[in-house]
C-alpha positions as a Markdown table, in Angstrom:
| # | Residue | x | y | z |
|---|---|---|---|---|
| 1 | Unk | 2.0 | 14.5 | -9.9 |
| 2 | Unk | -1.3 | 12.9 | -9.3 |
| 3 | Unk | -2.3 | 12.2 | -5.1 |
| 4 | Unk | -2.4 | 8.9 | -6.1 |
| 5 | Unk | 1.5 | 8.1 | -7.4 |
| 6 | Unk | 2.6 | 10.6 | -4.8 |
| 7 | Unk | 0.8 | 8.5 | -2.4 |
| 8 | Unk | 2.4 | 5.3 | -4.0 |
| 9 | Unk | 6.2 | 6.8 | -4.0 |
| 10 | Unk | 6.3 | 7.9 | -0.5 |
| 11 | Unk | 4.8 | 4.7 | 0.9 |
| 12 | Unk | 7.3 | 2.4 | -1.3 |
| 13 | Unk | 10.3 | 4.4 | 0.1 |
| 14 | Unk | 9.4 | 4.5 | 3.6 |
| 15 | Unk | 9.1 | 0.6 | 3.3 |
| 16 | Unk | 12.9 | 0.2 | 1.3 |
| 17 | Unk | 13.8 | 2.6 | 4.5 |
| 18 | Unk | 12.1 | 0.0 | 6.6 |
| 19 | Unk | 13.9 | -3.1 | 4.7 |
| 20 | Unk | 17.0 | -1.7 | 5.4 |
| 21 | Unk | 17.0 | -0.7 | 8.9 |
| 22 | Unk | 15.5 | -4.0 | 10.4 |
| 23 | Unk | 18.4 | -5.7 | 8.0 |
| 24 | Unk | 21.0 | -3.4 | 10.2 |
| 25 | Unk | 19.1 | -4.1 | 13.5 |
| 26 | Unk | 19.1 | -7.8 | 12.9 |
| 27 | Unk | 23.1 | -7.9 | 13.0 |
| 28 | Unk | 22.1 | -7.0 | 16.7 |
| 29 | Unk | 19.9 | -9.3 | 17.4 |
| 30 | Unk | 18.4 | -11.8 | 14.0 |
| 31 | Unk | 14.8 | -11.9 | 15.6 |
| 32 | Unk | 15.3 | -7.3 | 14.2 |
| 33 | Unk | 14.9 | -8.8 | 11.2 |
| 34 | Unk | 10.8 | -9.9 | 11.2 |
| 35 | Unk | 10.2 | -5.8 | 11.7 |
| 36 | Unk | 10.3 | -5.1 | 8.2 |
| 37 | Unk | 7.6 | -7.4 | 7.5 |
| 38 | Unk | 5.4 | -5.9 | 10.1 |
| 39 | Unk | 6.7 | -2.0 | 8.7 |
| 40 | Unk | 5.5 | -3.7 | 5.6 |
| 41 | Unk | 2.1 | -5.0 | 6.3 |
| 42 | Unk | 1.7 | -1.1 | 8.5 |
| 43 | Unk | 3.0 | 1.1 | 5.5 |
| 44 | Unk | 1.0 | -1.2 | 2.9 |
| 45 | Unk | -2.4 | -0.5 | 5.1 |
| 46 | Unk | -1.5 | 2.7 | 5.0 |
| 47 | Unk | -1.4 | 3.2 | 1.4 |
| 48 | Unk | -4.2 | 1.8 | 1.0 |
| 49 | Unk | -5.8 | 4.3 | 3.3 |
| 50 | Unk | -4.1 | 7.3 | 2.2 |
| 51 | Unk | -4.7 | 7.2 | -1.6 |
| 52 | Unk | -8.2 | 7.7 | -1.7 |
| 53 | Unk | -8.3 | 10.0 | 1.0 |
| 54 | Unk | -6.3 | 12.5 | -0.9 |
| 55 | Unk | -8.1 | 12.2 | -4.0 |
| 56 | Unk | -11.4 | 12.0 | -2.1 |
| 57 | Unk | -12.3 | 8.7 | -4.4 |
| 58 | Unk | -16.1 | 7.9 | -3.7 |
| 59 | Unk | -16.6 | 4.6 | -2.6 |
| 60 | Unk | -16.5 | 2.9 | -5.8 |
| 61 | Unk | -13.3 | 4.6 | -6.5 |
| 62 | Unk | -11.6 | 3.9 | -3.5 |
| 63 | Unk | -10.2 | 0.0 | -4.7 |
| 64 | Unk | -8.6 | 1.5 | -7.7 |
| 65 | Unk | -7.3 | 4.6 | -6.5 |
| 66 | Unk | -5.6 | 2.1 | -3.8 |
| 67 | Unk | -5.1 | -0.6 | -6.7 |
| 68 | Unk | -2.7 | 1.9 | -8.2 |
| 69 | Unk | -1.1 | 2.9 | -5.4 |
| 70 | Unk | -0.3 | 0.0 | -3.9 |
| 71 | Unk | 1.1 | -1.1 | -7.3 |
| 72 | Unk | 3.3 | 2.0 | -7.9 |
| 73 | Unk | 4.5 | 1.0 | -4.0 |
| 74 | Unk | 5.2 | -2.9 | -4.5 |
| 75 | Unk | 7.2 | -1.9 | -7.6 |
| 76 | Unk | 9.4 | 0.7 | -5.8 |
| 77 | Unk | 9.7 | -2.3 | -2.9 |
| 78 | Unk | 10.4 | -5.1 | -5.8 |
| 79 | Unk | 13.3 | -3.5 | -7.3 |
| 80 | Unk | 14.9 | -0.7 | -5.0 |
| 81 | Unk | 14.5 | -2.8 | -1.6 |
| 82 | Unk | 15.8 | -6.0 | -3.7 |
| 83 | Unk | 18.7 | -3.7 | -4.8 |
| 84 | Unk | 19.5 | -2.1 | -1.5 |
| 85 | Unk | 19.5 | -5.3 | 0.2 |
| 86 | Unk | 22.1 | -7.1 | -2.6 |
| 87 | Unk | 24.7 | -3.6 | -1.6 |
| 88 | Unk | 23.5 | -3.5 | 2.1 |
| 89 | Unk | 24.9 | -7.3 | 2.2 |
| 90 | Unk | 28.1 | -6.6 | 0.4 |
| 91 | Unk | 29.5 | -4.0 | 2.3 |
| 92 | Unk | 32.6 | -5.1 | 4.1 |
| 93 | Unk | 31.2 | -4.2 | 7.9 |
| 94 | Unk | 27.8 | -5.9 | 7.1 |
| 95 | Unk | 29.8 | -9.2 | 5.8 |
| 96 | Unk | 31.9 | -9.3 | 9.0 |
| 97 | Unk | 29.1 | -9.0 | 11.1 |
| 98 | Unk | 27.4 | -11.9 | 9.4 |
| 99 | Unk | 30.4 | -13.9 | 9.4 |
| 100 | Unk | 31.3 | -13.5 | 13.2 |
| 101 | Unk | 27.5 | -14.4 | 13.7 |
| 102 | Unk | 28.1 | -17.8 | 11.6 |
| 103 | Unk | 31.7 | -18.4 | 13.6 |
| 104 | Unk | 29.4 | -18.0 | 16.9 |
| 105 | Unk | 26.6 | -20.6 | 15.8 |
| 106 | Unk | 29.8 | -23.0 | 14.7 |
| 107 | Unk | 31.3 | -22.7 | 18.1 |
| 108 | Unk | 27.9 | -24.1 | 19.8 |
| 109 | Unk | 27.8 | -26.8 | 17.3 |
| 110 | Unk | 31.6 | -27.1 | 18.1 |
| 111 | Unk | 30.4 | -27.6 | 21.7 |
| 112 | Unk | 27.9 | -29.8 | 21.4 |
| 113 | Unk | 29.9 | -32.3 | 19.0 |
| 114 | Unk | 33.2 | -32.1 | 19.4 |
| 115 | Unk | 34.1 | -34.5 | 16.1 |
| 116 | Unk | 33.2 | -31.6 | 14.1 |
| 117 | Unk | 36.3 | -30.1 | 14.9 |
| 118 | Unk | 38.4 | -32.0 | 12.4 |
| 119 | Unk | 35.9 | -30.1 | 9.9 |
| 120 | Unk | 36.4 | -26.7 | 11.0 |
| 121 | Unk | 38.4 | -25.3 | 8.2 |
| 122 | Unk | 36.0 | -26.6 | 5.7 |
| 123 | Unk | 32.7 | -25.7 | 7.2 |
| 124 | Unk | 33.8 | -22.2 | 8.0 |
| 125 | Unk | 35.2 | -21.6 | 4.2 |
| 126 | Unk | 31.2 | -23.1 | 3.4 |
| 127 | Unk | 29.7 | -20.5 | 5.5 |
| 128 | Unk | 31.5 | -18.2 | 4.3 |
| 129 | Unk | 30.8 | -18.2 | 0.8 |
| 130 | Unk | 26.7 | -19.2 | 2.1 |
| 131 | Unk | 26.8 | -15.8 | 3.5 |
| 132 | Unk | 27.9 | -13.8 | 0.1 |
| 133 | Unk | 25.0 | -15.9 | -1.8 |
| 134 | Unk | 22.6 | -15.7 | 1.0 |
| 135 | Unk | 22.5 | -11.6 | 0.8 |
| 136 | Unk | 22.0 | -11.9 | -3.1 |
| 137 | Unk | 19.2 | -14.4 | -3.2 |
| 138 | Unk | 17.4 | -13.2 | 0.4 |
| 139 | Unk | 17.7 | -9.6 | -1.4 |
| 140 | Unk | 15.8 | -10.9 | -4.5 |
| 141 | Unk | 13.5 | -13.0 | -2.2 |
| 142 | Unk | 12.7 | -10.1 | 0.0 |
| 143 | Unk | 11.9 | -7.5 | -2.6 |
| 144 | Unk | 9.3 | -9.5 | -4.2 |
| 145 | Unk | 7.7 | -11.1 | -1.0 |
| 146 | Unk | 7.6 | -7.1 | 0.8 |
| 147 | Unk | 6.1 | -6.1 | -3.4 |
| 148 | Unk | 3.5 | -8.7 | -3.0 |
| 149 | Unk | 2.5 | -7.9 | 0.8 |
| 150 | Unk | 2.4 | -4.3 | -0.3 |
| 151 | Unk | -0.1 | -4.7 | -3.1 |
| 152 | Unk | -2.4 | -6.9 | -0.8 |
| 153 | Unk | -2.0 | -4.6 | 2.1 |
| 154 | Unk | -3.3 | -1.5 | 0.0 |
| 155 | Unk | -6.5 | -3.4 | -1.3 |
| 156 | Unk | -7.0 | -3.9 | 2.3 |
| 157 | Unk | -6.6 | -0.8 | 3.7 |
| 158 | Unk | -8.7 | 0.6 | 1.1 |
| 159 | Unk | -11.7 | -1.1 | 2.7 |
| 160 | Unk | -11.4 | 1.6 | 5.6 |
| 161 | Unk | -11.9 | 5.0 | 3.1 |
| 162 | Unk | -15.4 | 4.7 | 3.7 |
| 163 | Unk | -15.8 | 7.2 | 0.3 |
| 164 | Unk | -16.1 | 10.8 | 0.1 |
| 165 | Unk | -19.6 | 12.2 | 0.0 |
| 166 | Unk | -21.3 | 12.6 | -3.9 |
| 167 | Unk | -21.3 | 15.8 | -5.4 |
| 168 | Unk | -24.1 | 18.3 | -4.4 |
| 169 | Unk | -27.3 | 18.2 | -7.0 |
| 170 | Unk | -27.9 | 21.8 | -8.2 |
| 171 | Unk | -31.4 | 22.3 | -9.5 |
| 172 | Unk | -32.2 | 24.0 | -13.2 |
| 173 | Unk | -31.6 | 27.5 | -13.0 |
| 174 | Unk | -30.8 | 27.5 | -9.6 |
| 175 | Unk | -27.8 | 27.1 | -6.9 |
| 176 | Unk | -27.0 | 23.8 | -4.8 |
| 177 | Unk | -29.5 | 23.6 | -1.8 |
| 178 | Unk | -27.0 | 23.5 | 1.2 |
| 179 | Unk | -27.3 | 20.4 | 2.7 |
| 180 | Unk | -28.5 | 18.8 | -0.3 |
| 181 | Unk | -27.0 | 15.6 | -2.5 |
| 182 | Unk | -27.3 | 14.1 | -5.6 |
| 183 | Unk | -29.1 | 11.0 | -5.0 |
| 184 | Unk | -30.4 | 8.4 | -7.9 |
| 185 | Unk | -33.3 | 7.4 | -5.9 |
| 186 | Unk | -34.8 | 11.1 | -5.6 |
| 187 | Unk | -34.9 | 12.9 | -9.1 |
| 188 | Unk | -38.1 | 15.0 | -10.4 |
| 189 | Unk | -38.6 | 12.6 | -13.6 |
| 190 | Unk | -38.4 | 9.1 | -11.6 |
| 191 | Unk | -36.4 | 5.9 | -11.7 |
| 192 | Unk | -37.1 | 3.0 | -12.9 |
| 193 | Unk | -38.2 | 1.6 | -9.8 |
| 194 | Unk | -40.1 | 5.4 | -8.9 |
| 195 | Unk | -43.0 | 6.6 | -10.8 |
| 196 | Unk | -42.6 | 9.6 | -12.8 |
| 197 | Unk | -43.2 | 12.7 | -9.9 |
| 198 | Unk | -46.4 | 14.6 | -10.7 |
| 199 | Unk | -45.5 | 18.0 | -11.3 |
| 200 | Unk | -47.7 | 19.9 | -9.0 |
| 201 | Unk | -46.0 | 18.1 | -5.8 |
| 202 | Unk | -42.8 | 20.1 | -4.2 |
| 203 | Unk | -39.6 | 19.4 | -5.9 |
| 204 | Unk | -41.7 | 18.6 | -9.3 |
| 205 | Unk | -40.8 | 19.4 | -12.4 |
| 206 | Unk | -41.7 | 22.6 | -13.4 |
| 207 | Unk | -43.9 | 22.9 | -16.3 |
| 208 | Unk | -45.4 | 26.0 | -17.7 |
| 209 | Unk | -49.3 | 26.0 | -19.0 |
| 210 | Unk | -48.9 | 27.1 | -22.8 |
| 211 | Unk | -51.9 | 29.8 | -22.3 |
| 212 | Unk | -50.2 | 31.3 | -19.3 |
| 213 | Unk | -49.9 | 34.9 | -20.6 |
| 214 | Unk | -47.5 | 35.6 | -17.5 |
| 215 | Unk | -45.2 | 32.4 | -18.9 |
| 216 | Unk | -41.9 | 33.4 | -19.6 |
| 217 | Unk | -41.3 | 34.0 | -23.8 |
């Protein structure tokens, strides 16, 4: 498995680990529940980040290696965060906490007008079955908002690999000078914005004079 999926994969679960426990910590307390968009927009950065830094992507790698990542983690968000929402909001315990939450908010509104009273049976049985369709749909809703995010995120945090250095130049018929790069600007035989490098100057080419009798045969 390349750097690059593994990269993708790990990120993607930690953020369906992160969907899932702000869901949990927002029966607590509902303002939990903007966590996993900031674990989202974190782990998405981080993607980003990682996936060329693994694979030590030069700098014009760097936006694809992260490209693919990113996409391998928005997919795992898109359908396994989607999915483990739809169960997390099903379970019997997670349903009773979301209902006692919606009997509390129609006691206020209880409060402040009492004519709703007469209603009471009727607008809890509404809420009620609100809450069963709201876990479905925010599941859906969620998975491919976080997917999106994700896939953003990465391209972003991509932008702070600033690229692994090029591979060293090795001369002909000799080792890599230590310290020394391949650079496009800086070859023996030129550029086309560098005149071709007379031969006698240091680091020329090297040519051999035909009538040489100590050239090698």
């Amino acid at each position: 498995m390349s750097g690059t999926v593994r990269t993708g994969l790990v990120f993607g679960l930690g953020a369906v680990g992160a969907m899932i426990g702000s869901s949990l910590l927002a029966l607590l307390n509902p303002a939990f529940g903007c966590l996993s968009f900031i674990s989202i927009i974190a782990l998405g950065l981080g993607a980003g980040y990682t996936a060329p830094k693994v694979t030590m992507a030069t700098r014009e790698q760097r936006i694809g290696r992260a490209a693919t990542a990113g996409a391998i983690a928005a997919g795992v968000v898109l359908v396994l965060g989607a999915i483990a929402v739809i169960v997390l909001s099903l379970l019997p315990f997670y349903q009773a906490a979301i209902d006692q939450q919606l009997q509390n908010q129609l006691q206020q509104a209880f409060e402040q007008d009492p004519a709703l009273r007469d209603q009471q049976a009727e607008l809890t049985e509404m809420f009620s079955s609100m809450a069963t369709g709201f876990g479905v749909i925010g599941g859906i809703c969620s998975g491919l908002l976080n997917g999106i995010v994700m896939l953003l995120m990465s391209l972003l945090g991509a932008l702070f690999w600033k690229g692994a250095p090029a591979a060293a130049y090795v001369p002909a018929g000799g080792s890599a000078v230590p310290g020394q790069f391949y650079s496009p600007t800086d070859q023996p035989y030129g550029t086309p914005t560098q005149p071709y490098r007379d031969p006698g100057d240091p680091g020329g080419a090297r040519v051999y004079d035909s009538n040489d009798p100590n050239r090698p045969q």
